[in-house]
C-alpha positions as CSV (number, residue, x, y, z in Angstrom):
1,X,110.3,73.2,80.7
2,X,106.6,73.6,80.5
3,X,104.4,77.1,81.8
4,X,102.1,76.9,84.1
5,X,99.2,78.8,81.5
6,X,97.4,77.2,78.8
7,X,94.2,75.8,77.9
8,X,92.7,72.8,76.4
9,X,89.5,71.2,75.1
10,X,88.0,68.3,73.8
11,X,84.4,67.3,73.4
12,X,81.9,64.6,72.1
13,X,78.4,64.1,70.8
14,X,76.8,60.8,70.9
15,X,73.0,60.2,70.4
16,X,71.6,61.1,74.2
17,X,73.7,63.9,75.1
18,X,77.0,66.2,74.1
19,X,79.7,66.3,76.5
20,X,82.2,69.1,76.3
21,X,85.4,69.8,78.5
22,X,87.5,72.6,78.5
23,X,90.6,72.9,80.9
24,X,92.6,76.4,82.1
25,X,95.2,77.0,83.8
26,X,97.2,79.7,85.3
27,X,100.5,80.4,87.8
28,X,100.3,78.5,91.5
29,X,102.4,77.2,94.2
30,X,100.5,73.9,94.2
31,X,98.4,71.9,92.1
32,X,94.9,73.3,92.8
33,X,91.7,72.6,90.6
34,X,88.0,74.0,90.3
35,X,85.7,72.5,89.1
36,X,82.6,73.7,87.1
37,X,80.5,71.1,86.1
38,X,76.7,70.0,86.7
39,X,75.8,68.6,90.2
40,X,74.6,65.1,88.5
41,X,78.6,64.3,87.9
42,X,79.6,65.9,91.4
43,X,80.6,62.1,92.5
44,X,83.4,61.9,89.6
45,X,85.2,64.7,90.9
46,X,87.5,62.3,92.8
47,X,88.3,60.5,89.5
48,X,88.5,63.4,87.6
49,X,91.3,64.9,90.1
50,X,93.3,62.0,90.0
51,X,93.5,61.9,86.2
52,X,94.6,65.6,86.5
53,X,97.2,64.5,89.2
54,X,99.2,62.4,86.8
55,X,99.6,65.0,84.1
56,X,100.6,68.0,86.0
57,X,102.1,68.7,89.6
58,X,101.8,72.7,90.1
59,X,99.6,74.9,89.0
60,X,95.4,76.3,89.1
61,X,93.5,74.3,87.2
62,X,89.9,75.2,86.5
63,X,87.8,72.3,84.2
64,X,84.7,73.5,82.8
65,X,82.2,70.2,82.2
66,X,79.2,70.8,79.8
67,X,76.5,67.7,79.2
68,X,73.5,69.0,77.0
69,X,70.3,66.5,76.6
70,X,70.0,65.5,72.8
71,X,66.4,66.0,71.1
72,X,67.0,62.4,70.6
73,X,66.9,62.4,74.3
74,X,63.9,65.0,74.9
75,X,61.9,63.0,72.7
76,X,62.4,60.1,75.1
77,X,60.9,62.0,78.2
78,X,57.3,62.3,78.9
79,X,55.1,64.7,80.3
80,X,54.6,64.3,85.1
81,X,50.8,64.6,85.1
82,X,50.7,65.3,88.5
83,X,53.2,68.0,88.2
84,X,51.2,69.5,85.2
85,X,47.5,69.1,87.2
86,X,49.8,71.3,90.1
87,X,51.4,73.4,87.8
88,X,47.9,74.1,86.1
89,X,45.9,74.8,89.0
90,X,48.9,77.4,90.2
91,X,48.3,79.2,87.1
92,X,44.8,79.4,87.1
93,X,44.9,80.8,90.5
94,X,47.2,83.4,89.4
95,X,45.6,84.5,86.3
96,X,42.4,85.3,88.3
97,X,44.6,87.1,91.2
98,X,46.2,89.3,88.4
99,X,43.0,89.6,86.5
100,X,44.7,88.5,83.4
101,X,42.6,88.0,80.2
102,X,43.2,84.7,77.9
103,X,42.8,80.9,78.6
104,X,45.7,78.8,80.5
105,X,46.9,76.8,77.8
106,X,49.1,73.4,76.8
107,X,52.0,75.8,75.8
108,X,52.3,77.2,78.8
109,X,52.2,74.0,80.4
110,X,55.2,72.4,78.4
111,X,57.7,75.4,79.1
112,X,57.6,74.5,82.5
113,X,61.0,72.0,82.2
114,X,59.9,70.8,85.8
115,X,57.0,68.8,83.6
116,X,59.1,66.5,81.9
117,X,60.9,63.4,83.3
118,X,62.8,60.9,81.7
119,X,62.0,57.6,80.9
120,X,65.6,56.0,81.7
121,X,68.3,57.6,83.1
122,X,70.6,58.1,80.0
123,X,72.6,60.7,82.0
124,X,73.4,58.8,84.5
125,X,77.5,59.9,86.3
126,X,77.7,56.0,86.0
127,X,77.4,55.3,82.4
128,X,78.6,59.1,81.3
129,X,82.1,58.3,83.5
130,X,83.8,56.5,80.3
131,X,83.3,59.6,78.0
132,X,84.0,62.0,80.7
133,X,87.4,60.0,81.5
134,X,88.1,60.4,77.6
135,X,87.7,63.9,77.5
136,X,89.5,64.8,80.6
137,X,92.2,62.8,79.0
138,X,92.2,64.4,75.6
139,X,91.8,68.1,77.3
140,X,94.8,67.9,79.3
141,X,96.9,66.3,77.1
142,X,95.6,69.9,74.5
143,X,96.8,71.1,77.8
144,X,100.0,70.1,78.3
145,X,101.2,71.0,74.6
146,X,100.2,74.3,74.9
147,X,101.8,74.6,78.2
148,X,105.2,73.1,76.8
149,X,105.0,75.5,74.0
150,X,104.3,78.4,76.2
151,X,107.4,77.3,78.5
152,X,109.5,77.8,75.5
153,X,109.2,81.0,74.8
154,X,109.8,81.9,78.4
155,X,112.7,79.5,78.2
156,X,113.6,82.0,75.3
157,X,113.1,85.1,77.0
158,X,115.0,83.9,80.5
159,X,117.8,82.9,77.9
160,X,118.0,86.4,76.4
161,X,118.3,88.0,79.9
162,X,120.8,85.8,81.7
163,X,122.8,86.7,78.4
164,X,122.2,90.5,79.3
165,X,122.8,90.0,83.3
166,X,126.4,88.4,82.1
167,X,127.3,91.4,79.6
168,X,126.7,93.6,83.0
169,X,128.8,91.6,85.0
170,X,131.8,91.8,82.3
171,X,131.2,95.7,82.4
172,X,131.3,96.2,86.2
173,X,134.4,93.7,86.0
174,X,136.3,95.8,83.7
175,X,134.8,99.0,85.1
176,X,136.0,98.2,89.0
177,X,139.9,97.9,89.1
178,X,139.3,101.7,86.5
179,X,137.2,103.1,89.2
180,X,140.1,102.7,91.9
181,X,142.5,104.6,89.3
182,X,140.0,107.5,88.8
183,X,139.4,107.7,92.4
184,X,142.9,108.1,93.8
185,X,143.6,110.8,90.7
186,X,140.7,112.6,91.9
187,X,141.8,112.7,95.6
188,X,145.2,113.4,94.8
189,X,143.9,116.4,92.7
190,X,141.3,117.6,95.8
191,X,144.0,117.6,97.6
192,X,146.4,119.9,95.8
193,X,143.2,122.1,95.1
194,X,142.9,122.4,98.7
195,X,146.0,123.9,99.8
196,X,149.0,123.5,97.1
197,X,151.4,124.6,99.7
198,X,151.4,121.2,101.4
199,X,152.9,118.4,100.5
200,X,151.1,114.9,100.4
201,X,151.5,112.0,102.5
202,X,152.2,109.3,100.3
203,X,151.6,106.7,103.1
204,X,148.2,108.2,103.9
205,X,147.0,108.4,100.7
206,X,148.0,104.5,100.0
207,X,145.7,103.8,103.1
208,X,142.9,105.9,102.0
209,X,143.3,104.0,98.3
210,X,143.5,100.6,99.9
211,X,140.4,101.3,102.0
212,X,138.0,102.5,99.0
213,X,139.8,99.4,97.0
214,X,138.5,97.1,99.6
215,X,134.8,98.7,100.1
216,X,134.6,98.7,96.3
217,X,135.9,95.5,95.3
218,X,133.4,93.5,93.8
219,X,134.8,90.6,92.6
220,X,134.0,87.9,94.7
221,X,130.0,89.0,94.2
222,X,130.7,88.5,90.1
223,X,132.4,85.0,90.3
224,X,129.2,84.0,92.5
225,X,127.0,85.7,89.8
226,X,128.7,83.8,86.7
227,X,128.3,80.8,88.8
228,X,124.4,81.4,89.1
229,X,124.2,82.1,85.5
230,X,125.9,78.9,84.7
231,X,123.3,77.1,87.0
232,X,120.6,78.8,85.9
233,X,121.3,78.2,82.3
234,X,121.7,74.5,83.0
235,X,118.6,74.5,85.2
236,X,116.9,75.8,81.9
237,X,118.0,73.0,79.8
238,X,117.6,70.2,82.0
239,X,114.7,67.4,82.6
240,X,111.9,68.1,85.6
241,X,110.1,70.4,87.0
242,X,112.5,73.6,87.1
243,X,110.5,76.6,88.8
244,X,111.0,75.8,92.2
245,X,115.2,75.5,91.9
246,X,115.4,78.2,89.3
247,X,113.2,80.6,91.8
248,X,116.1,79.4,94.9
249,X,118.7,80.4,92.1
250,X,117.4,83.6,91.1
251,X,117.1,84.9,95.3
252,X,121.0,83.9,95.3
253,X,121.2,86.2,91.8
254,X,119.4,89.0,93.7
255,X,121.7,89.2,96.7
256,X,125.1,89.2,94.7
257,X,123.1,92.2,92.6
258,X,122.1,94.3,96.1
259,X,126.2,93.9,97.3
260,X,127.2,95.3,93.9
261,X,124.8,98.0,94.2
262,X,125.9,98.5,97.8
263,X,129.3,98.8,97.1
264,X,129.0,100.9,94.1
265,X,130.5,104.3,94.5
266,X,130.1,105.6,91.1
267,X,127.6,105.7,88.1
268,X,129.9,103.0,86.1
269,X,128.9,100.8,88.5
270,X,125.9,101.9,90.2
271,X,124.2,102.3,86.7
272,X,124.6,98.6,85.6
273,X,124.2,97.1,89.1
274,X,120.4,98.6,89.0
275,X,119.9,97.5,85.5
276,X,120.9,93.8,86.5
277,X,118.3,93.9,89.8
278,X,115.9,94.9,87.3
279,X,116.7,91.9,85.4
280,X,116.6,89.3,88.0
281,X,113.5,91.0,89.2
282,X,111.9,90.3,85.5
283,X,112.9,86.8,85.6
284,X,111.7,86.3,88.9
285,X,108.0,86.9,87.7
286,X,108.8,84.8,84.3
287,X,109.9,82.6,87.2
288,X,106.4,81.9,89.0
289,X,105.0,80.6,85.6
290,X,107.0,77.9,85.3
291,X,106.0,74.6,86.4
């Protein structure tokens, strides 16, 4: 089982230019990615997606490409004169308009980036594409690791709370068939406080028992819920992507949890029924991490 948030880098230097990529991801329905890269390598982004596509299935991806000119490179690239003469002249014009004091000089010239143009094109998307590939690889298999290694501690934590959800379940279990015992000493004792003079109808007070025993009965709703946690446990532990069948499992977890609560007419029940909802609520959020 694998998260859906992570990151992963990788980068290289060679003797024209350094290429870095770095790789984030967080929680999605889909597998989306963003890209962030110059516009010179805007016609690899189909290549770079499809790489992507066979590591990972869901989640947002956003890949960060960095490609820095070497001085090994700048020394390579020589001065546009025609750009300089314009450049120049532009300059001059302004200095007199601003009535600025000092000469226009070579310095000023140079700083202009616009000036320089190189003599081949050693960053070309075409001959960068083999390095770029290579990194893309490397960065999301950095990725992937730290994705599986973040999906194991929320394997972990699920782990721990499906173990607390069935400790509930046990409790409202033993608690229920108790609750129908209290409730028909309780009537039986309203009754006698009411007017001790008459006698109770046995019959009528079966029917009243039966009736609460029926509205209160929750064991159907726990077998289901034992069920779920069996499948989700399983779910956990198995092969594949999991998030969307563990998300389908935890809805079913929910409902079971609302009937309880529902049918609860006392805190024994009542009080554990919310704490379980609050549960399955928690893993549902865990939930939408995972892959």
């Amino acid at each position: 089982m694998k998260s859906m948030t992570g990151f992963g880098r990788a980068e290289i230097d060679k003797k024209k230019y350094r290429l870095r990529v770095e790789m984030a991801s967080v929680n999605g329905r889909f597998l989306e990615i963003i890209f962030r890269m110059p516009r010179s390598l805007a016609g690899v982004e189909a290549r770079i997606k499809e790489v992507i596509g066979h590591m990972f299935s869901r989640g947002k991806i956003t890949i960060t490409v960095n490609l820095e000119e070497t001085p090994a490179a700048m020394a390579e690239a020589i001065i546009n004169p025609e750009t300089a003469r314009v450049y120049y002249a532009h300059l001059v014009k302004l200095k007199k308009e601003l009535k600025l004091s000092g000469d226009v000089e070579l310095g000023h010239l140079v700083a202009n980036p616009q000036l320089l143009a190189n003599t081949e094109a050693n960053i070309d998307e075409t001959l960068i594409w083999p390095d770029l590939e290579k990194l893309v690889k490397r960065a999301s298999a950095d990725l992937k690791k730290m994705r599986a290694a973040e999906g194991l501690n929320l394997k972990k934590d699920m782990q721990g709370r499906i173990k607390h959800i069935s400790q509930l379940v046990a409790k409202i279990e033993k608690q229920s068939p108790r609750n129908v015992s209290a409730y028909k000493k309780r009537l039986e004792k309203r009754l006698k406080e009411l007017d001790s003079g008459v006698e109770l109808d046995s019959k009528r007070l079966a029917e009243e028992i039966t009736v609460y025993a029926e509205r209160s009965d929750v064991t159907e709703e726990c077998i289901r819920l034992k069920s779920h946690n069996d499948m989700f446990l399983k779910t956990l532990n198995g092969n594949g992507d999991a998030g969307k069948r563990l998300n389908f499992i935890l809805q079913e977890m929910g409902r079971e949890a609302n009937t309880i609560g529902s049918k609860a007419l006392s805190s024994d029940i009542s009080v554990p029924a919310i704490e379980m909802k609050e549960e399955v609520e928690k893993l549902r959020e865990q939930v939408q991490n995972i892959e």
